[in-house]
C-alpha positions as CSV (number, residue, x, y, z in Angstrom):
1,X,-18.3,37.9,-90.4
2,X,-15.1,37.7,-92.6
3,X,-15.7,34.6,-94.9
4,X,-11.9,35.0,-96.0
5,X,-10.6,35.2,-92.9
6,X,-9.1,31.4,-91.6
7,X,-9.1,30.2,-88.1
8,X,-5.9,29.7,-86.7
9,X,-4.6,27.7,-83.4
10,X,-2.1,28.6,-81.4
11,X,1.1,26.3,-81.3
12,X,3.9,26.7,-78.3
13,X,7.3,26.0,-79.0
14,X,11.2,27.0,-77.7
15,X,12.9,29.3,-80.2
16,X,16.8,29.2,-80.6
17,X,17.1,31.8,-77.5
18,X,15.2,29.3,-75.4
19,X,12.4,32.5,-75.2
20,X,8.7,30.8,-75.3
21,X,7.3,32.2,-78.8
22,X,4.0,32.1,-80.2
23,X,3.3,30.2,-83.7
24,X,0.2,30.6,-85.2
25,X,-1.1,27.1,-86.9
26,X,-3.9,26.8,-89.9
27,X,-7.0,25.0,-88.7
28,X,-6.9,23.0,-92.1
29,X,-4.3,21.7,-94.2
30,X,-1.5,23.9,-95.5
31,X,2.2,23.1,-96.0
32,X,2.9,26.3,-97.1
33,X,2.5,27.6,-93.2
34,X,4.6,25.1,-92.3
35,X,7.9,25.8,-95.2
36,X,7.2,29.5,-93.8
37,X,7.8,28.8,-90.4
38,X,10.8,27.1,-91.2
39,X,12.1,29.8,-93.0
40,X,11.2,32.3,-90.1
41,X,12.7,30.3,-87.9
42,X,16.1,28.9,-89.5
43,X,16.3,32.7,-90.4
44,X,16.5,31.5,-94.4
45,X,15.4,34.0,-97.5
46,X,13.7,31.6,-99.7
47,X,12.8,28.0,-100.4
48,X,16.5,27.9,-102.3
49,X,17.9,28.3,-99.1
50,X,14.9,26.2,-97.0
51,X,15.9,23.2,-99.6
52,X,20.0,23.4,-99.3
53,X,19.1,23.7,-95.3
54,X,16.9,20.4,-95.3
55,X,19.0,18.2,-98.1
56,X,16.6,18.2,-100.5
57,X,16.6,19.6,-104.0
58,X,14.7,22.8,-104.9
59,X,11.8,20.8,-106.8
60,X,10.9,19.4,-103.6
61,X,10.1,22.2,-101.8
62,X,7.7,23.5,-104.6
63,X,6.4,20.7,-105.1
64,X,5.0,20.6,-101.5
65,X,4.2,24.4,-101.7
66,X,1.9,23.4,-104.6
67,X,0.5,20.2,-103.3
68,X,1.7,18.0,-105.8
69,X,3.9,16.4,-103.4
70,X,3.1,15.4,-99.3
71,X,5.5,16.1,-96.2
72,X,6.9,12.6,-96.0
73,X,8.0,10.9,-92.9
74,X,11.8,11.3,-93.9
75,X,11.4,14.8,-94.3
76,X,9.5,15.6,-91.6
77,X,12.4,14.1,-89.7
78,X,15.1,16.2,-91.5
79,X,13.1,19.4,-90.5
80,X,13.1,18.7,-86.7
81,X,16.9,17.8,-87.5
82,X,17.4,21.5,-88.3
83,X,14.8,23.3,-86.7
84,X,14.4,21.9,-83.3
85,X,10.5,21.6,-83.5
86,X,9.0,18.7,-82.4
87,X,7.4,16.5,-84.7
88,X,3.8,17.2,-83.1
89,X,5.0,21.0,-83.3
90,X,6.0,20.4,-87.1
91,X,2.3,19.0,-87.8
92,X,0.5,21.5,-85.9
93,X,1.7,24.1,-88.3
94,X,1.0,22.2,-91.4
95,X,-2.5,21.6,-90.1
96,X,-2.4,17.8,-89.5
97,X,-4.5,17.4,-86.2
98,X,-4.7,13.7,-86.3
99,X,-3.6,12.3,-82.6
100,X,-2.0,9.4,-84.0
101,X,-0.9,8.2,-88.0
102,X,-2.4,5.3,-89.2
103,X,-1.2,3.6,-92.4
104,X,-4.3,1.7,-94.0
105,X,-4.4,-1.9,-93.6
106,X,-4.5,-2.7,-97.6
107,X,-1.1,-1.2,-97.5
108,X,0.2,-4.2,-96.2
109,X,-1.8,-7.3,-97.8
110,X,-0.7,-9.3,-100.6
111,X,-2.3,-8.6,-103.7
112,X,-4.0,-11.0,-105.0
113,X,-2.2,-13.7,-107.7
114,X,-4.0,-14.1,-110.6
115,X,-4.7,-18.0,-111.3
116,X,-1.9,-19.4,-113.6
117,X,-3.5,-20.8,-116.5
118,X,-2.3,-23.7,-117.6
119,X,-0.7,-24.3,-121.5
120,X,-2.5,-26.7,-123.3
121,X,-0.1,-28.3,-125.8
């Protein structure tokens, strides 16, 4: 068995010509599948293009290529603007699997003050 080889799922989804086409999804983690589609499908050359296409500026997009920055929300939105993918379809090809997205409770409670200490004249 190949140990270099990756296992890949297969993702449905309406191209432009409203033909059924096949795109092939990493089983783990990888926004670089995901800016490729994009380009495939919006017919672009590069990420120059891919970032001018979503709004964003150039650093952006290699940022994400190099995992130094995640997909956010906003621009997951902004690439089913332009692409017509679901959102589902958009996180199928980056390799998120998770059913639904949780944000962690501690995001949302108050950190705790620290006690004001008092000024002794």
């Amino acid at each position: 068995m190949n140990t270099n080889t990756t296992t890949h799922t297969i993702v449905n989804s309406i191209v432009p010509d409203n033909r059924e086409a096949l795109l092939v999804a990493p089983a783990s983690y990888d926004p670089n599948h995901l800016l490729d589609a994009l380009l495939k499908k919006l017919h672009l050359k590069n990420d120059a293009a891919l970032s001018r296409a979503l709004e964003v500026a150039p650093p952006v997009i290699s940022k994400i290529r190099h995992r130094r920055l995640p997909v956010g929300a906003s621009l997951l939105i902004r690439m089913h603007e332009v692409s017509d993918l679901s959102i589902r379809e958009l996180r199928a090809l980056m390799g998120d699997r998770r059913e639904k997205f949780r944000i962690s409770d501690k995001q949302f409670k108050p950190k705790p003050v620290p006690p004001v200490q008092l000024l002794q004249s």
